[in-house]
LOLO-575175 format. One record per residue: residue number from 1; x, y, z of N, C-alpha, C in turn. Coordinates in Angstrom, 3 decimals, decimal comma. Each point is the difference from the previous one (the first is absolute). Layout:
<mibas>
MIBA pos   n.east  n.north     n.up  ca.east ca.north    ca.up   c.east  c.north     c.up
MIBA NUM        X        Y        Z        X        Y        Z        X        Y        Z
...
</mibas>
This chain:
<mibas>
MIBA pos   n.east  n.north     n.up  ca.east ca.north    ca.up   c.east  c.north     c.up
MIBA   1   30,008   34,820    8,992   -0,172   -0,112   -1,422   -1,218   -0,883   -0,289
MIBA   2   -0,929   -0,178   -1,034   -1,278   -0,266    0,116    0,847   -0,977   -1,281
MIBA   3   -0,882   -1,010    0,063    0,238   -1,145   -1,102   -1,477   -0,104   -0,874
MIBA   4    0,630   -0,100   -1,492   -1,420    0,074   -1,091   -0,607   -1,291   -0,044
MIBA   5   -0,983   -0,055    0,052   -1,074   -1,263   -0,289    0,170   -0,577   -1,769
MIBA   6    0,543   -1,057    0,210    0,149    0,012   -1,493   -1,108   -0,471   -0,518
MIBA   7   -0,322    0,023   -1,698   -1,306    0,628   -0,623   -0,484   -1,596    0,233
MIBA   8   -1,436    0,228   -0,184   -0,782   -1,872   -0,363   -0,964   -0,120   -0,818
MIBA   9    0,547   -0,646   -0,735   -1,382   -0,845   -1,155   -1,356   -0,072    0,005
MIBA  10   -1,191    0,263    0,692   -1,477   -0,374    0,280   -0,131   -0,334   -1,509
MIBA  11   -0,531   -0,909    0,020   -1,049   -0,391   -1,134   -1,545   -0,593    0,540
MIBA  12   -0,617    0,837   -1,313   -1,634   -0,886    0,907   -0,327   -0,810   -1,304
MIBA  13   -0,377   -1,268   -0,252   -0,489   -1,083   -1,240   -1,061   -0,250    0,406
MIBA  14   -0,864   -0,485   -1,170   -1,593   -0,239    0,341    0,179   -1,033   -0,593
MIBA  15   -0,484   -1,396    1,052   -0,128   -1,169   -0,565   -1,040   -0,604    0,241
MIBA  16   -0,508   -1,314   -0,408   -1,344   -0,203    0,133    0,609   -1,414    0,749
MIBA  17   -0,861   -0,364    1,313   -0,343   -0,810    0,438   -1,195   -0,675    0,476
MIBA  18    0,069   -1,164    0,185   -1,086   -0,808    0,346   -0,811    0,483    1,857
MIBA  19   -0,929    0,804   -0,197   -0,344    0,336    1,369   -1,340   -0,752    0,479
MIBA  20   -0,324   -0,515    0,839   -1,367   -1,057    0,323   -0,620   -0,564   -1,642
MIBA  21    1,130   -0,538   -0,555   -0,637   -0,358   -1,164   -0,476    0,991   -1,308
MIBA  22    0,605    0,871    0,036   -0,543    1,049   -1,105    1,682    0,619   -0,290
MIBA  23    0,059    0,266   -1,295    1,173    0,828   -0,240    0,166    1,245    0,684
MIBA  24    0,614    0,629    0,121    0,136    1,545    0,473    1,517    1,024   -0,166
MIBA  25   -0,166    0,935   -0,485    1,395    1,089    0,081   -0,078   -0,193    1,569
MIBA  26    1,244    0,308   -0,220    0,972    0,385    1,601    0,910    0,296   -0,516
MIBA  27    0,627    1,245    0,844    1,146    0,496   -0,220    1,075   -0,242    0,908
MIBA  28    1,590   -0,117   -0,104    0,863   -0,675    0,565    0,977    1,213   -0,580
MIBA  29    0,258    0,466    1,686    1,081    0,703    0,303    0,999   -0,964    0,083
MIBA  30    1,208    0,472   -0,810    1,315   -0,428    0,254    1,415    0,431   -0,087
MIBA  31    0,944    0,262    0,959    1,180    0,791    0,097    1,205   -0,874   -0,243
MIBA  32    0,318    0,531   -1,655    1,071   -1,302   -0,619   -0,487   -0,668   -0,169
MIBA  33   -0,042   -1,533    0,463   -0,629   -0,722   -0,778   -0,770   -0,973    1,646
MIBA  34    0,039    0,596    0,659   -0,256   -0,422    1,165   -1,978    0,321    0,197
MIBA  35   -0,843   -0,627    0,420   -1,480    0,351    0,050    0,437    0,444    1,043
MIBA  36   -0,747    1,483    0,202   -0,422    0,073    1,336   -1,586    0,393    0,602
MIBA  37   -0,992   -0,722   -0,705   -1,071   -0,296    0,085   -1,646    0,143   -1,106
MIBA  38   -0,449   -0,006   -0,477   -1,239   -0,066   -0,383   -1,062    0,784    0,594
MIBA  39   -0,413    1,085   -1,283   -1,841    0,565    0,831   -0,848   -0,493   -1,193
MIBA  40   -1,032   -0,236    0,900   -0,836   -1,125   -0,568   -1,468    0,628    0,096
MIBA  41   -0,963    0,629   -1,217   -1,003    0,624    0,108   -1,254   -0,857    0,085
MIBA  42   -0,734    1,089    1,352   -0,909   -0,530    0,644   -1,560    0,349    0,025
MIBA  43   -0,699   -0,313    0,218   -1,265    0,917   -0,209    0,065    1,627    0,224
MIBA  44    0,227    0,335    1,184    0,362    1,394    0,537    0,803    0,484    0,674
MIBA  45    1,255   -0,576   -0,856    1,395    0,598    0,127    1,075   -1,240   -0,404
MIBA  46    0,998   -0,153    0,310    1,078   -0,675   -0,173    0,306   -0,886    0,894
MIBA  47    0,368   -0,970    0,222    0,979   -1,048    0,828    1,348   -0,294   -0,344
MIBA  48    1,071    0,789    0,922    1,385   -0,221   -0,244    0,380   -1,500    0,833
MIBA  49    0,922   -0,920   -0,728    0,251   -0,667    0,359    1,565   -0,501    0,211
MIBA  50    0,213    0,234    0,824    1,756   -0,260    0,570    0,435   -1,285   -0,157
MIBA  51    1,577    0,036   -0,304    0,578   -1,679   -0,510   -0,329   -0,502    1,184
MIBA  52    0,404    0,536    1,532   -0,342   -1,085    1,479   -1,792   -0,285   -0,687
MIBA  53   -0,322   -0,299   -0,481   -1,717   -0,405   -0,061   -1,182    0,990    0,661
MIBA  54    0,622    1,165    0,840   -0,923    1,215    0,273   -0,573    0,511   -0,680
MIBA  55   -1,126    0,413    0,092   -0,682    0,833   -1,077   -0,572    1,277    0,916
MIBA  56   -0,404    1,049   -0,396   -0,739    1,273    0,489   -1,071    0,337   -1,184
MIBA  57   -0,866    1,147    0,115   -0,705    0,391   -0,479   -0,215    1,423   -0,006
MIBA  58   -0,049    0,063   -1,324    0,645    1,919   -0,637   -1,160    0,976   -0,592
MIBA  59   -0,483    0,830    0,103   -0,712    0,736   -0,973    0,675    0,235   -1,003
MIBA  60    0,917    0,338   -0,231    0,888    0,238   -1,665    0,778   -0,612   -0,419
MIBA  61    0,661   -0,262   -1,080    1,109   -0,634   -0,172    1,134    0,565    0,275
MIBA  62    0,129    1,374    0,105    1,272    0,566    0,290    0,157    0,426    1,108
MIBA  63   -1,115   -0,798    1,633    0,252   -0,211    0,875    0,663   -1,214   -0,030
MIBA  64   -0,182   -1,014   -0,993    0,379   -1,485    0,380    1,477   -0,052   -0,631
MIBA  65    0,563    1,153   -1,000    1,270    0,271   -0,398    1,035    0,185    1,238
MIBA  66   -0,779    1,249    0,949    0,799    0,174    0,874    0,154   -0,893    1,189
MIBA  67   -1,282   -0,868    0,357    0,390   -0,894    0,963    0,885   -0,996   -0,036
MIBA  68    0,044   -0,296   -1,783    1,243   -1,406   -0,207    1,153    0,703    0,125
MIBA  69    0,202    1,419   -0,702    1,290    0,722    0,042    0,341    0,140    1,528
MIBA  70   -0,767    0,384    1,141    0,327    0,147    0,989    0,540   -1,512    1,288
MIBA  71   -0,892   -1,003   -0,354    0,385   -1,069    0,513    1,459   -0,119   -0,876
MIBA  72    0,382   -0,256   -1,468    1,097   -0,587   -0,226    1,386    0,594    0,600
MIBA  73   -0,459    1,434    0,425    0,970    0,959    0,350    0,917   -0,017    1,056
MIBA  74   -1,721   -0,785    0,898    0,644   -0,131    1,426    0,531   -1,380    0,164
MIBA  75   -0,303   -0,852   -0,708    0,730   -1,371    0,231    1,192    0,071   -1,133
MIBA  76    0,489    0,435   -0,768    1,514    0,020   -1,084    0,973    1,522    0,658
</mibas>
């Protein structure tokens, strides 16, 4: 018998933080009310940044959707 994945919340918010001294949007993925990380736009492309303090580097943002979705997946 196969068991259903029950449904989940994604939300993406655009907030502005302080980045090397300059304001900036960043957007902050979060499932419930839990962060599960920040992409942070870059000259030529994106920087996702993970709660462990990791960061990677994305050409799109909806590569950097799926890398937070995919890390939170495998660690919850």
């Amino acid at each position: 018998m196969s068991k259903k994945n029950p449904q989940v919340e994604v939300k993406a918010n655009t907030i502005t933080e302080k980045i090397d001294g300059l304001d900036q949007e960043v957007t902050e993925l979060t499932i419930g009310k839990k962060s599960i990380g920040k992409i942070i736009p870059v000259e030529k492309g994106f920087t996702v940044q993970f709660p462990n303090a990791q960061s990677i580097f994305v050409k799109t943002e909806d590569e950097g959707f799926e890398a937070l979705i995919r890390s939170w997946n495998l660690q919850d």
